[in-house]
C-alpha positions, -999 to 999 in steps of 0.1 A, spaced: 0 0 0 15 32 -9 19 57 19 -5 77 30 -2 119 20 -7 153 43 -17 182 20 -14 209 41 -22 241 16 -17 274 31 -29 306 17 0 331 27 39 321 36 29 337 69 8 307 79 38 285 75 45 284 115 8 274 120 16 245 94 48 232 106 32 226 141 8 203 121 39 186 97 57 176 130 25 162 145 18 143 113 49 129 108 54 116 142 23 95 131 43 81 100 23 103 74 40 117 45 35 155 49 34 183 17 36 216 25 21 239 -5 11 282 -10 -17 291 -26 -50 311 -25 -84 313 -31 -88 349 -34 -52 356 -47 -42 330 -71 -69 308 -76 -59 289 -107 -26 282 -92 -45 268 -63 -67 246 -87 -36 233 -104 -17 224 -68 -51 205 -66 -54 185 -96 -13 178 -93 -26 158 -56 -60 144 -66 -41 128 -97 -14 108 -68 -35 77 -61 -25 77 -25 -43 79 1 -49 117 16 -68 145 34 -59 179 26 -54 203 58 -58 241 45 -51 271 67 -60 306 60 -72 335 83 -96 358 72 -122 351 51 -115 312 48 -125 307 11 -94 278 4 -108 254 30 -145 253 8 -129 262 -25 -102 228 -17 -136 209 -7 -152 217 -33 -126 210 -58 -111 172 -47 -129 140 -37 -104 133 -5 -116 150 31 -102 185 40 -96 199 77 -98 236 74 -74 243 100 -77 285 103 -46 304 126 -56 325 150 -58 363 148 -48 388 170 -71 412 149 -103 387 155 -98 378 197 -89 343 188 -88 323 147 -112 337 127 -134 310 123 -170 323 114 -154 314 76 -145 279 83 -180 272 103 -202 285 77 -202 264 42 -225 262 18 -247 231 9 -222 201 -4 -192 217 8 -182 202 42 -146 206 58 -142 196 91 -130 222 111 -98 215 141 -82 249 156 -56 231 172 -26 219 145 -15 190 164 -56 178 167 -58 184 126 -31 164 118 -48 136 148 -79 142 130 -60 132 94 -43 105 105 -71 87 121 -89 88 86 -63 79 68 -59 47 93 -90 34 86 -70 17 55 -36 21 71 -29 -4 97 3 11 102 -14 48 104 -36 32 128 -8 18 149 9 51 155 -25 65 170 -28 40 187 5 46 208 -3 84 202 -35 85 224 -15 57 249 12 80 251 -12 109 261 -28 85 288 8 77 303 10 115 311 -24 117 328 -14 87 346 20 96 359 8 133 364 -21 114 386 6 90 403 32 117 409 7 133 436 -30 145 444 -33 181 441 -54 195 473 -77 222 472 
Protein backbone atom coordinates (compact mmCIF):
# COMPACT_ATOMS: atom_id res chain seq x y z
CA UNK A 1 0.00 0.00 0.00
CA UNK A 2 1.52 3.21 -0.94
CA UNK A 3 1.89 5.70 1.94
CA UNK A 4 -0.48 7.74 3.00
CA UNK A 5 -0.23 11.88 2.02
CA UNK A 6 -0.71 15.25 4.25
CA UNK A 7 -1.66 18.17 2.04
CA UNK A 8 -1.44 20.86 4.09
CA UNK A 9 -2.22 24.11 1.62
CA UNK A 10 -1.72 27.40 3.13
CA UNK A 11 -2.89 30.62 1.68
CA UNK A 12 0.04 33.10 2.65
CA UNK A 13 3.89 32.14 3.63
CA UNK A 14 2.95 33.70 6.89
CA UNK A 15 0.83 30.75 7.95
CA UNK A 16 3.85 28.49 7.55
CA UNK A 17 4.54 28.38 11.53
CA UNK A 18 0.78 27.42 11.98
CA UNK A 19 1.56 24.50 9.45
CA UNK A 20 4.77 23.17 10.65
CA UNK A 21 3.22 22.62 14.15
CA UNK A 22 0.80 20.32 12.12
CA UNK A 23 3.89 18.57 9.69
CA UNK A 24 5.67 17.64 12.98
CA UNK A 25 2.51 16.24 14.51
CA UNK A 26 1.76 14.28 11.28
CA UNK A 27 4.88 12.88 10.75
CA UNK A 28 5.39 11.63 14.25
CA UNK A 29 2.30 9.49 13.10
CA UNK A 30 4.33 8.13 9.98
CA UNK A 31 2.31 10.28 7.38
CA UNK A 32 4.05 11.69 4.47
CA UNK A 33 3.49 15.54 4.94
CA UNK A 34 3.40 18.27 1.67
CA UNK A 35 3.55 21.63 2.50
CA UNK A 36 2.12 23.91 -0.51
CA UNK A 37 1.07 28.16 -0.99
CA UNK A 38 -1.70 29.08 -2.57
CA UNK A 39 -5.04 31.06 -2.46
CA UNK A 40 -8.36 31.29 -3.14
CA UNK A 41 -8.82 34.85 -3.43
CA UNK A 42 -5.22 35.61 -4.67
CA UNK A 43 -4.22 32.96 -7.09
CA UNK A 44 -6.86 30.76 -7.56
CA UNK A 45 -5.94 28.93 -10.70
CA UNK A 46 -2.61 28.20 -9.17
CA UNK A 47 -4.45 26.78 -6.32
CA UNK A 48 -6.66 24.60 -8.74
CA UNK A 49 -3.57 23.29 -10.42
CA UNK A 50 -1.73 22.41 -6.82
CA UNK A 51 -5.09 20.46 -6.55
CA UNK A 52 -5.39 18.47 -9.59
CA UNK A 53 -1.29 17.76 -9.28
CA UNK A 54 -2.59 15.80 -5.62
CA UNK A 55 -5.95 14.44 -6.57
CA UNK A 56 -4.13 12.82 -9.71
CA UNK A 57 -1.45 10.84 -6.85
CA UNK A 58 -3.47 7.70 -6.07
CA UNK A 59 -2.53 7.73 -2.49
CA UNK A 60 -4.31 7.93 0.08
CA UNK A 61 -4.86 11.69 1.64
CA UNK A 62 -6.77 14.55 3.37
CA UNK A 63 -5.91 17.93 2.62
CA UNK A 64 -5.41 20.33 5.83
CA UNK A 65 -5.80 24.15 4.47
CA UNK A 66 -5.13 27.13 6.72
CA UNK A 67 -6.04 30.61 5.96
CA UNK A 68 -7.19 33.46 8.27
CA UNK A 69 -9.61 35.82 7.16
CA UNK A 70 -12.22 35.10 5.15
CA UNK A 71 -11.49 31.18 4.79
CA UNK A 72 -12.45 30.71 1.06
CA UNK A 73 -9.42 27.84 0.45
CA UNK A 74 -10.84 25.39 3.03
CA UNK A 75 -14.46 25.29 0.77
CA UNK A 76 -12.92 26.17 -2.52
CA UNK A 77 -10.17 22.79 -1.75
CA UNK A 78 -13.59 20.86 -0.68
CA UNK A 79 -15.18 21.71 -3.31
CA UNK A 80 -12.56 21.03 -5.84
CA UNK A 81 -11.12 17.17 -4.71
CA UNK A 82 -12.86 14.04 -3.66
CA UNK A 83 -10.38 13.29 -0.46
CA UNK A 84 -11.63 14.99 3.14
CA UNK A 85 -10.19 18.51 3.98
CA UNK A 86 -9.60 19.85 7.67
CA UNK A 87 -9.76 23.62 7.38
CA UNK A 88 -7.35 24.32 10.05
CA UNK A 89 -7.66 28.55 10.30
CA UNK A 90 -4.64 30.38 12.63
CA UNK A 91 -5.59 32.53 15.01
CA UNK A 92 -5.76 36.30 14.80
CA UNK A 93 -4.83 38.84 17.01
CA UNK A 94 -7.06 41.22 14.93
CA UNK A 95 -10.27 38.74 15.47
CA UNK A 96 -9.76 37.84 19.67
CA UNK A 97 -8.87 34.26 18.81
CA UNK A 98 -8.83 32.34 14.72
CA UNK A 99 -11.19 33.66 12.68
CA UNK A 100 -13.40 31.03 12.34
CA UNK A 101 -16.95 32.27 11.38
CA UNK A 102 -15.38 31.37 7.65
CA UNK A 103 -14.48 27.87 8.26
CA UNK A 104 -18.02 27.21 10.32
CA UNK A 105 -20.25 28.53 7.71
CA UNK A 106 -20.16 26.41 4.23
CA UNK A 107 -22.51 26.24 1.76
CA UNK A 108 -24.68 23.12 0.92
CA UNK A 109 -22.19 20.05 -0.43
CA UNK A 110 -19.24 21.72 0.81
CA UNK A 111 -18.21 20.25 4.22
CA UNK A 112 -14.57 20.59 5.75
CA UNK A 113 -14.16 19.56 9.15
CA UNK A 114 -13.03 22.17 11.08
CA UNK A 115 -9.79 21.49 14.10
CA UNK A 116 -8.18 24.90 15.61
CA UNK A 117 -5.57 23.14 17.16
CA UNK A 118 -2.57 21.94 14.53
CA UNK A 119 -1.50 18.98 16.36
CA UNK A 120 -5.62 17.76 16.72
CA UNK A 121 -5.76 18.44 12.56
CA UNK A 122 -3.12 16.39 11.79
CA UNK A 123 -4.76 13.61 14.80
CA UNK A 124 -7.92 14.21 12.98
CA UNK A 125 -6.01 13.22 9.36
CA UNK A 126 -4.31 10.49 10.51
CA UNK A 127 -7.14 8.69 12.07
CA UNK A 128 -8.87 8.83 8.60
CA UNK A 129 -6.30 7.93 6.81
CA UNK A 130 -5.90 4.75 9.33
CA UNK A 131 -9.02 3.44 8.56
CA UNK A 132 -6.96 1.69 5.46
CA UNK A 133 -3.60 2.11 7.07
CA UNK A 134 -2.87 -0.39 9.67
CA UNK A 135 0.26 1.15 10.25
CA UNK A 136 -1.45 4.76 10.41
CA UNK A 137 -3.57 3.19 12.79
CA UNK A 138 -0.83 1.83 14.93
CA UNK A 139 0.86 5.10 15.53
CA UNK A 140 -2.47 6.47 17.03
CA UNK A 141 -2.83 4.04 18.66
CA UNK A 142 0.52 4.60 20.81
CA UNK A 143 -0.31 8.36 20.23
CA UNK A 144 -3.47 8.54 22.39
CA UNK A 145 -1.54 5.69 24.89
CA UNK A 146 1.22 7.99 25.13
CA UNK A 147 -1.18 10.92 26.08
CA UNK A 148 -2.83 8.55 28.83
CA UNK A 149 0.78 7.75 30.29
CA UNK A 150 1.01 11.46 31.08
CA UNK A 151 -2.36 11.70 32.80
CA UNK A 152 -1.38 8.70 34.55
CA UNK A 153 1.95 9.58 35.86
CA UNK A 154 0.82 13.33 36.42
CA UNK A 155 -2.06 11.38 38.64
CA UNK A 156 0.56 9.04 40.28
CA UNK A 157 3.20 11.66 40.92
CA UNK A 158 0.67 13.31 43.59
CA UNK A 159 -2.97 14.46 44.35
CA UNK A 160 -3.33 18.14 44.12
CA UNK A 161 -5.43 19.45 47.35
CA UNK A 162 -7.68 22.18 47.22
Amino acid sequence: MPNSLIVILMGSKSDEAHCEKIAETAKSLGLEVVMRVGSAHKTPVHALSILREYEADPRPKVYITVAGRSNALSGFTDGSVVEPVIACPPASEAFGGADIFSSLRMPSGIAPAVVLEPANAALLAAKILGLSDPAVRTKVVEYQQKQAEKILADDAAGRITA
